[in-house]
Phi, psi and omega in degrees: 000126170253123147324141164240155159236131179260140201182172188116051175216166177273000182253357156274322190320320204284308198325308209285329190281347177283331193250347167292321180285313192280003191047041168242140203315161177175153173222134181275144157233154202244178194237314176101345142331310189252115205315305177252070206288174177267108189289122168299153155322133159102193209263161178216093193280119183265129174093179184268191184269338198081056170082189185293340191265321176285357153278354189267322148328305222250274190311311160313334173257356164215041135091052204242144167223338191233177160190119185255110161282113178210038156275197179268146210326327187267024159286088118345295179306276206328322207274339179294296203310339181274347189283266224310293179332292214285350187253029181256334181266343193070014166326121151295155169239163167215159173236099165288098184222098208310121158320111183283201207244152211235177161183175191226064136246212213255071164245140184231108162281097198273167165249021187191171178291313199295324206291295142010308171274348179258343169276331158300337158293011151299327193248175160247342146258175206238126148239144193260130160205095106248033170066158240293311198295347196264332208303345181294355168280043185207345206295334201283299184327286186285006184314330198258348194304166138270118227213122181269139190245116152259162158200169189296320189227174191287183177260186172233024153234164173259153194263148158302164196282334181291358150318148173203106166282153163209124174287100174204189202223170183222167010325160187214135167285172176262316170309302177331291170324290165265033137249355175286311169300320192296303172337306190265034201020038171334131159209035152235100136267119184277098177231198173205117210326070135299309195098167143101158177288346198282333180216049172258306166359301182290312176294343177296301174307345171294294166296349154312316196263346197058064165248139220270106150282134159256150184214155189226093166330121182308129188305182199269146166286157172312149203264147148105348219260132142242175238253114163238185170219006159249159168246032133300315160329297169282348180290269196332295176310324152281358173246337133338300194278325184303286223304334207286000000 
């Protein structure tokens, strides 16, 4: 029996490596968004599938017997498309999905990227990290802003001159952090409930400095999916299910 990993998150990276140690078979998949992504252990399929009828294809056709969804909380699309795929195949599902965040500073919690730009244009400087794909909801709001951008890879649209990209990857320190804010004077950050330790540093420092968060509440998981939130959890759960 082989596992799918629906996978670019760091907690599929650990799964494959959980499931390379319990010895069970698995294949990771990557969406391929990101050029040089960070590669899990064991074999790896890169790009999409082609919608619900080409993943439901795909599990029929190699041998897939279980699929743990452990891409990141807003792939949305994916995460529909794998609930459809897998009950259309009579697949089991898991939804690997890291606990968001929680915090007791000056945060206004929005349901979308457009709410998210209109409360931040409240402020005047702005740093935007909710990655790349979102940014054109904000070119118009923030147009006149002053607006720190980070991301993983350059973008492929253009910013106002008042803009300042800056390229890097986290891990991120909470010291790192707060001379990056204090450094662009911030005093809005915009981010979005991904959850998890890997970029939690910027709410601290955030809170340090009293600077107003904005957060873009995570889309609804798929109805009927279940839910693990470790991935000792989902380890267990594909090595169970192998055994039967």
């Amino acid at each position: 029996m082989t596992v799918l990993i629906l996978g670019g998150t760091g907690e599929a990276r650990a799964l494959a490596a959980g499931l390379d140690t319990a010895g069970v078979a698995y294949v990771s998949s990557l969406a391929g968004r990101v050029r040089n992504p960070r590669l899990p252990v064991g074999d790896v399929r890169i790009g999409g599938f082609g919608g619900i009828d080409g993943l439901r294809e795909y599990l029929r056709g190699n041998g897939i017997r279980r699929v743990v969804d452990a891409t990141h909380p807003f792939a949305a699309r994916i995460s529909g498309n794998a609930a459809a795929a897998c009950a259309a195949a009579g697949m089991p599902l898991l939804r690997l999905a890291r606990p968001g965040w929680t915090g007791t500073g000056d945060w206004t919690w929005v349901d979308d990227h457009d709410a998210a730009a209109a409360v931040a244009a409240r402020g005047a400087s702005v740093f935007l990290s909710t990655g790349r794909q979102t940014l054109d909801r904000f070119l118009g709001p923030l147009a006149r802003h002053r607006v720190l951008v980070r991301v993983v890879e350059p973008l492929d649209l253009d910013v106002p001159d008042s803009w300042t990209v800056l390229l890097a990857r986290g891990p991120y320190t909470v010291d790192g952090e707060r001379a990056l804010l204090a450094g662009h004077g911030v005093d809005v950050l915009v981010t979005k409930d991904s959850g998890g330790d890997l970029t939690r540093a910027k709410l601290d420092a955030a809170a340090e400095l009293g600077v107003r968060v904005v957060v873009v509440r995570r889309p609804p998981s798929p109805a009927g999916v279940p839910t693990v939130a470790t991935v000792a959890d989902a380890v267990a759960w594909a090595t169970d299910s192998c055994a039967d």
